[in-house]
C-alpha positions as CSV (number, residue, x, y, z in Angstrom):
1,X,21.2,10.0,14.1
2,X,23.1,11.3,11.0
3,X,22.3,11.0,7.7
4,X,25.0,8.6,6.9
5,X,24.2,6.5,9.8
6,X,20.3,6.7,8.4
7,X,21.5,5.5,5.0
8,X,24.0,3.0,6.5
9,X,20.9,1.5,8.6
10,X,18.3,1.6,5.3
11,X,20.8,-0.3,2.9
12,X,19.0,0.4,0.1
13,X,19.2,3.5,-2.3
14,X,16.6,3.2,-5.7
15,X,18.0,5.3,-8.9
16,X,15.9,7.2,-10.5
17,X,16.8,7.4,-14.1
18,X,14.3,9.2,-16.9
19,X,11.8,10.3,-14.8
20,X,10.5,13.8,-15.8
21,X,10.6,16.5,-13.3
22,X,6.9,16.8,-13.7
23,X,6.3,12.7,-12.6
24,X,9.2,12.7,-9.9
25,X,7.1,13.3,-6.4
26,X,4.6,10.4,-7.4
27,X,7.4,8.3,-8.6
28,X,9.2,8.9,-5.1
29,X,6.0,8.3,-3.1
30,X,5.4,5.3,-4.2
31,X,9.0,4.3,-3.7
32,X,8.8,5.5,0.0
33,X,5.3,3.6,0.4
34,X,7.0,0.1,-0.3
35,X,10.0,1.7,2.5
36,X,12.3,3.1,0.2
37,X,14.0,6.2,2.4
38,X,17.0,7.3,0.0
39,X,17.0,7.9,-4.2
40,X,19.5,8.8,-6.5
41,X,18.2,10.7,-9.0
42,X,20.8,10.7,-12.0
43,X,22.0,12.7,-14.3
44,X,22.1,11.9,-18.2
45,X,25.5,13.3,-19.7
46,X,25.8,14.6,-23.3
47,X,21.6,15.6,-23.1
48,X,21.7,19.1,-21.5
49,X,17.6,19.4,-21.1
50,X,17.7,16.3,-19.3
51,X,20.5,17.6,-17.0
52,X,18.9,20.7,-16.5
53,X,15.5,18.6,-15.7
54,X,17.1,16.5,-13.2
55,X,18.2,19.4,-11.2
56,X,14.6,20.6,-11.2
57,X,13.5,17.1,-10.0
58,X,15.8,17.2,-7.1
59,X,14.6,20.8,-6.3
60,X,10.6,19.7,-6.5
61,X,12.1,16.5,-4.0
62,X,14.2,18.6,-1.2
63,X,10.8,20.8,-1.1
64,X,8.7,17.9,-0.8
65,X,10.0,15.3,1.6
66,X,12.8,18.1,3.2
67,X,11.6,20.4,6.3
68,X,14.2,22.9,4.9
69,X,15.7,24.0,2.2
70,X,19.3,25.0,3.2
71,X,19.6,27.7,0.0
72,X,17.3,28.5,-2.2
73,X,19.4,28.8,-5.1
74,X,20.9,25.5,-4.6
75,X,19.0,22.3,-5.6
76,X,19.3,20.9,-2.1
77,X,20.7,17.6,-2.3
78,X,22.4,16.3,0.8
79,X,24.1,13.3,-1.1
80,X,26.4,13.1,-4.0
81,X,26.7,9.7,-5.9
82,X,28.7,9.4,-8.9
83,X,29.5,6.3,-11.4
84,X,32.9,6.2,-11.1
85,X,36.1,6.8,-8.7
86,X,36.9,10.6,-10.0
87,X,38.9,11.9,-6.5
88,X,38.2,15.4,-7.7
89,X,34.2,15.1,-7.2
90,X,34.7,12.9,-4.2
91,X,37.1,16.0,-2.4
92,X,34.7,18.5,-3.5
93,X,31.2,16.8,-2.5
94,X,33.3,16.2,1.1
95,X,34.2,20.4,1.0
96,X,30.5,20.9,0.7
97,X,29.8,18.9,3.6
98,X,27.8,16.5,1.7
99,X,27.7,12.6,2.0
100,X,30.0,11.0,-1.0
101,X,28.9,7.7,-2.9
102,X,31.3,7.2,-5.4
103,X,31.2,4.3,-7.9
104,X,34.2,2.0,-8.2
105,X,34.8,-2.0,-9.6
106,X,38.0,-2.9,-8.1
107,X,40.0,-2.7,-5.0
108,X,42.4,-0.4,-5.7
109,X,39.1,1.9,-7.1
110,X,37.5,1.7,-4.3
111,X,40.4,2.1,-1.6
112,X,40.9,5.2,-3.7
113,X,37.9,6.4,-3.5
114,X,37.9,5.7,0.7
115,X,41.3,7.6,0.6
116,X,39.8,10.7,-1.1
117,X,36.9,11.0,1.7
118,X,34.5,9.0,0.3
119,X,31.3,7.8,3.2
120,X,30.2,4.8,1.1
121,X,31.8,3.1,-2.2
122,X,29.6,1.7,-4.2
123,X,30.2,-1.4,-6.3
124,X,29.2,-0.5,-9.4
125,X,28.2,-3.0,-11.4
126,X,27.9,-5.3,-8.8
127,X,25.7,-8.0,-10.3
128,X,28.1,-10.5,-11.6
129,X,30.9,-10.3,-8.9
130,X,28.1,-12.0,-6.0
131,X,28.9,-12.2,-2.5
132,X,32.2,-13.6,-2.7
133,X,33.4,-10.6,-4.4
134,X,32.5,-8.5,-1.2
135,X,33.9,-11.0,1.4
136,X,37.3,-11.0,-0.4
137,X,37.7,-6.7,-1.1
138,X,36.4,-6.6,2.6
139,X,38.9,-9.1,4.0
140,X,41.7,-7.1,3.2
141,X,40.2,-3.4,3.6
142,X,37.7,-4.0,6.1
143,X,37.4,-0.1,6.8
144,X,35.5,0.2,3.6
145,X,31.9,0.7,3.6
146,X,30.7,-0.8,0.3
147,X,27.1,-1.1,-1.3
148,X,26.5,-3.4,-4.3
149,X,24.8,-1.6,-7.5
150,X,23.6,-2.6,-10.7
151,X,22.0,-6.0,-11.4
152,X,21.5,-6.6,-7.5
C-alpha cells in the first residue's frame, strides 16, 4: 500500500509545533501509542534556530520510526505540508516525488492547489466552516481530497 493510500486510510495527521529536537522522539511515541501514524512537524518563520531545529527533529524522526534513510544529507521527510496554496512549493514537493498537503480556505484555493499536483488539500482553518462547509466544496469538485485542520 502507498504512503498516500496509508495516510488516506489513517485520517488523522497531529502537528507538532515547539517541540525541541531534543524532546521530539518521546513526544512522537507517545502520539503513536494512542494510534497516531502521521505528524507534521512545522516550521516557525522569521526564528532561524527554531527552523534549523525542526529540521534536526525531522532527521532524529526518519532515523527513529524510518527503516531507511533515502540520503543522508537530506532530512528525510516523505511528506510536505504547507499553510497555504503557494503552486510553487506544491510543483516542487511533486518534482521531489514527495506527498503534497497544501493548506487552502476556499474553493478556488483549493482547486488550485489540486490543479498544481497537490495529493491532499487541507482545510486550513477548518474549525468554524463544520461539515456543511465540506459537503458543499465537495459537491461541486468531488475529485478533491480534503482534510479539515485547525480547531477540529
Amino acid at each position: 500500500m502507498s504512503l498516500l493510500q496509508d495516510m488516506l486510510d489513517a485520517k488523522i495527521i497531529s502537528i507538532i509545533r515547539g517541540v525541541a529536537s531534543q524532546d521530539i522522539v518521546p513526544a512522537v511515541e507517545a502520539l503513536q501509542h494512542g494510534g497516531v501514524r502521521f505528524v507534521e512537524v512545522t516550521y516557525r518563520p522569521g526564528d532561524e534556530e527554531a527552523c534549523k531545529d525542526t529540521l534536526r527533529s525531522i532527521a532524529i524522526l526518519q532515523k527513529q520510526f524510518v527503516e531507511q534513510v533515502e540520503d543522508a544529507a537530506q532530512a528525510g521527510a516523505e511528506f510536505i505540508i504547507s499553510p497555504n496554496t503557494n503552486t510553487d512549493v506544491i510543483r516542487y514537493t511533486k518534482q521531489k516525488g514527495l506527498i503534497s498537503l497544501p493548506g487552502a480556505y476556499t474553493p478556488t484555493e483549493a482547486e488550485t492547489a489540486w490543479e498544481a499536483g497537490a495529493d491532499i488539500v487541507k482545510i486550513f482553518p477548518a474549525g468554524n466552516l463544520g461539515p456543511s462547509y465540506f459537503k458543499a466544496v465537495k459537491a461541486s469538485l468531488s475529485q478533491l481530497r480534503l482534510s479539515a485542520v485547525g480547531g477540529v
